[in-house]
C-alpha positions, 0 to 999 in steps of 0.5 A: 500500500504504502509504495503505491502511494509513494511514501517519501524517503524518512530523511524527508521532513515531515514537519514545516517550521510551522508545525504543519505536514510538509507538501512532501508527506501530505499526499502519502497521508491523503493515501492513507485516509483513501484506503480506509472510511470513517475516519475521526480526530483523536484527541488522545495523547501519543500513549493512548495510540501506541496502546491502540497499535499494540491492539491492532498487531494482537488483532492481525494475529488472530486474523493469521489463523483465519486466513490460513483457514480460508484459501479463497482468501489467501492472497488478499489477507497477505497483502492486507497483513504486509500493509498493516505490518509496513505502516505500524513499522513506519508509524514506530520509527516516526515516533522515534524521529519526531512527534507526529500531530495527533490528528494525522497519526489517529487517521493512519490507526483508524485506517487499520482498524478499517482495513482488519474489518474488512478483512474479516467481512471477506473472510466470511463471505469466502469470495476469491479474489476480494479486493478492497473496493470489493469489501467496501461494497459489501459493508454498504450493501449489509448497512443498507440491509439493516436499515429501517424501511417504512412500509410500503403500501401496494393499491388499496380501495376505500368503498362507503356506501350512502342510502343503502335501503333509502334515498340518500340525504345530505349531511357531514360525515354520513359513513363510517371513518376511514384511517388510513394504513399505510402511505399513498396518493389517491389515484380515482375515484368512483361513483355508483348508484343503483337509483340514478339522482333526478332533478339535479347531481348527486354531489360528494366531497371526501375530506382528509383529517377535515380538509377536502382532497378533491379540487371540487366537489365530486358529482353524479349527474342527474339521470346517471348511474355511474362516473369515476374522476381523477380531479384531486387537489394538487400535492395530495399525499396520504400518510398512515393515521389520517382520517378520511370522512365521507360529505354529501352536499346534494342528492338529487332536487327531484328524486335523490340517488340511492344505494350508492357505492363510492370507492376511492383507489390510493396507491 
């Protein structure tokens, strides 16, 4: 790893008379911190970190025995222990030259750490071949997995039924309540009557925690036994717990309609 990165020779300053990595030593650095994810700032002192190493080189033994069991994977767990066994070597003789910044020095240990996950994802998954591109992919893939999803709602129906028996009258809220179970948006909606309105439209409105949902008033015209709309207020979204109500504004002057089936489609 390190000598694809390039690393400068160790008689090359790390430091600039500011205190800051030199522009020699920055992009090995930057290697570093692409070869691993999620890396933090520590703010622990220089012997907390070379405790964190010691606990890296007692994990990359464990990982050896592993490795030896798993031949799909051999390969790969040489080159990974070979880079970690190179960058505890180098961070060793760096601390002996000079005090690293905590933070640059932090990044390389979370690098590890990041690398022996890895490695033991892909020692379970026994693929050959396992890259680190490869490993990455996996962990994303398993989070994803893991993560909470909401429901997901497939079409669904709400039917009222209004003057089953008589003729229709007007009122607010005349059917029973309807909570919704799961999200959606309202696709159409239908209108039926056995005995058609006369003398004027049978008139509806459908109205989600109290507020309508239509852009107008739905209507059965006079003389029909049948209509279906898709005339929804814009944005209309529906989510899980609003209640819908059912409105008749108008049933017919001369003969109101009766044993009427209205139906709503929510996808």
């Amino acid at each position: 790893m390190s000598d694809t990165i390039g690393r400068p020779p160790y008689e090359t300053p790390l430091a600039d008379p500011r205190g800051s990595v030199t522009r020699a030593w920055l992009p090995w650095f930057q290697g570093l911190t692409a070869a691993g994810t999620a890396l933090s700032a520590a703010q622990t002192a220089l012997t907390a970190l070379q405790a964190r190493i010691a606990s890296d080189e007692s994990d990359i033994a464990g990982l050896d025995a592993g490795i030896a069991a798993v031949e799909a994977t051999q390969a790969q767990a040489a080159g990974a222990i070979a880079d970690l066994q190179t960058l505890t070597a180098t961070l060793a003789q760096m601390q002996n030259e000079q005090t690293l910044e905590l933070g640059a020095l932090s990044a390389g240990i979370d690098s590890l750490e990041t690398e022996i996950d890895g490695l033991e994802t892909g020692i379970w998954t026994n693929t050959p071949q396992v890259t680190r591109a490869d490993l990455n992919s996996l962990r994303a893939l398993v989070a994803a997995i893991e993560t909470p999803r909401p429901p997901q709602a497939s079409a669904y129906c709400v039917t009222w039924g209004v003057g089953i028996g008589g003729p229709a009258t007007t009122g607010s809220n005349v059917a029973p309540l309807y909570v919704v179970p799961a999200a959606g948006v309202p696709l159409a909606l239908s209108i039926a009557a056995k005995t058609a309105p006369t003398g004027s439209a049978l008139v509806i409105d459908i109205r989600r925690n109290g507020s309508t949902i239509l852009a107008a008033p739905a209507s059965l015209a006079a003389g029909s036994n049948q209509t279906s709309s898709t005339n929804f207020a814009a944005g209309i979204a529906l989510a899980i717990g609003d209640v819908l109500t059912l409105n008749v504004n108008q049933v017919g002057s001369s003969v109101a309609g009766q044993d009427i089936t209205i139906q709503l489609q929510i996808s």
